[in-house]
N, C-alpha and C positions, 0 to 999 in steps of 0.2 A: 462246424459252425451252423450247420442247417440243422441241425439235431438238437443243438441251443437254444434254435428260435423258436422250432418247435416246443420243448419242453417249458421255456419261457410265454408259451402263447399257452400251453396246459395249464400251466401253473398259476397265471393270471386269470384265466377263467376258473379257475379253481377259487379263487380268490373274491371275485366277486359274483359267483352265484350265492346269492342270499336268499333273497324271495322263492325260486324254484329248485329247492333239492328233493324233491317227490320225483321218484325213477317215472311215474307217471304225468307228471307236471314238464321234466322234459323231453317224452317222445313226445308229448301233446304237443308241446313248442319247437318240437324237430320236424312232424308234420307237417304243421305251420307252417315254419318256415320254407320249407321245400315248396308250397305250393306257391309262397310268397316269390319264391326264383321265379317259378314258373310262368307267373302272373305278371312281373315284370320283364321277362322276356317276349310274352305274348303281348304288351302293349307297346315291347317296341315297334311292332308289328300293328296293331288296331289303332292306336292314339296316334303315337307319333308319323310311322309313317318309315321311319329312317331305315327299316329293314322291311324284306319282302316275302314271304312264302310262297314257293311254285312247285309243289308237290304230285308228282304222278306217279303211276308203275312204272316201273324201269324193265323193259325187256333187256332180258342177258344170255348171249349167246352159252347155245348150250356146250360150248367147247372153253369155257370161262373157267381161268385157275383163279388160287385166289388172289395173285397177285394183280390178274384182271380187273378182279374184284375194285380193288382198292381205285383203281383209277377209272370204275365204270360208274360206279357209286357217289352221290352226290348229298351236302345237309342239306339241300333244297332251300337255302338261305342266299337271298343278297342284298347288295346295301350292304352299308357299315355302321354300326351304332354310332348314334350323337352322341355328346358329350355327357349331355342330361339322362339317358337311357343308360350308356355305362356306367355311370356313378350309380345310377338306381340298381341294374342289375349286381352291380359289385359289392351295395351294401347289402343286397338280398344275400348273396354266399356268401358273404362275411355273418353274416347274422345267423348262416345255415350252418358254418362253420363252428359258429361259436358252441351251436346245442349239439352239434355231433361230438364235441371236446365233451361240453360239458358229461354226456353219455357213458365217454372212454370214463373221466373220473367218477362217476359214481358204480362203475363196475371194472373199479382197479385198471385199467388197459391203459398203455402206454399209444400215444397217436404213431407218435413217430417208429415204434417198430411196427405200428400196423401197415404203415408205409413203406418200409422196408420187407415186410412179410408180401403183402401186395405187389411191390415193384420186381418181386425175386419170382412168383408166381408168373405173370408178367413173359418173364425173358426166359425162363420154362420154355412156358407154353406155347409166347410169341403168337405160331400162325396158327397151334390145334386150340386157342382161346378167344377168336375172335369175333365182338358183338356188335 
């Protein structure tokens, strides 16, 4: 079923990319877009207010596995998004989503095994892959 929806979400973008099929037209607009996440998650933070950034160095004991790690380690985010700020950041990855599709189709690649290629990598690597 996921693999459906995927290919149904390929396929539709595939569909209506009209105006931008230049391989250059959409990393320009994949760009873009990304920076557009970007810039909506950082005014959840400057405008709104509804999230907060508290970012320091984090001293780590030097005896730290990595599974330390994981629970010593913080996103430096609190607060929970508004209602208004998740809709904005969600249509910013949708819209980020849609140029990374369109990307896959204009250089043959299937999304959803890149997902599968990804996720197999992943659970490889597990704890020697992580950033």
């Amino acid at each position: 079923m996921k693999d459906l929806l995927c290919d149904q979400f390929q396929h539709t973008v595939a569909e209506t990319m009209l105006y931008h099929r230049s391989i250059l037209d959409v990393l320009a607009k994949l760009q873009e877009s990304g920076a557009r996440v970007q810039r909506s998650v950082v005014q959840s933070v400057t405008s709104c207010g509804c999230q907060k950034i508290n970012a320091n160095k984090k001293s780590l004991p030097s005896n730290a596995t990595l599974v330390d790690l994981k629970n010593l380690l913080d996103s430096h985010i609190s607060g929970k998004l508004c209602e208004n700020c998740r809709d904005n950041i969600e249509n910013e990855i949708g819209r980020s989503l849609f140029y990374m599709t369109a990307l896959c189709n204009l250089l043959d690649l299937n999304l959803y095994d890149i997902f599968i290629k990804e996720h197999k990598h992943l659970e490889i690597l597990r704890g020697y892959n992580l950033t």
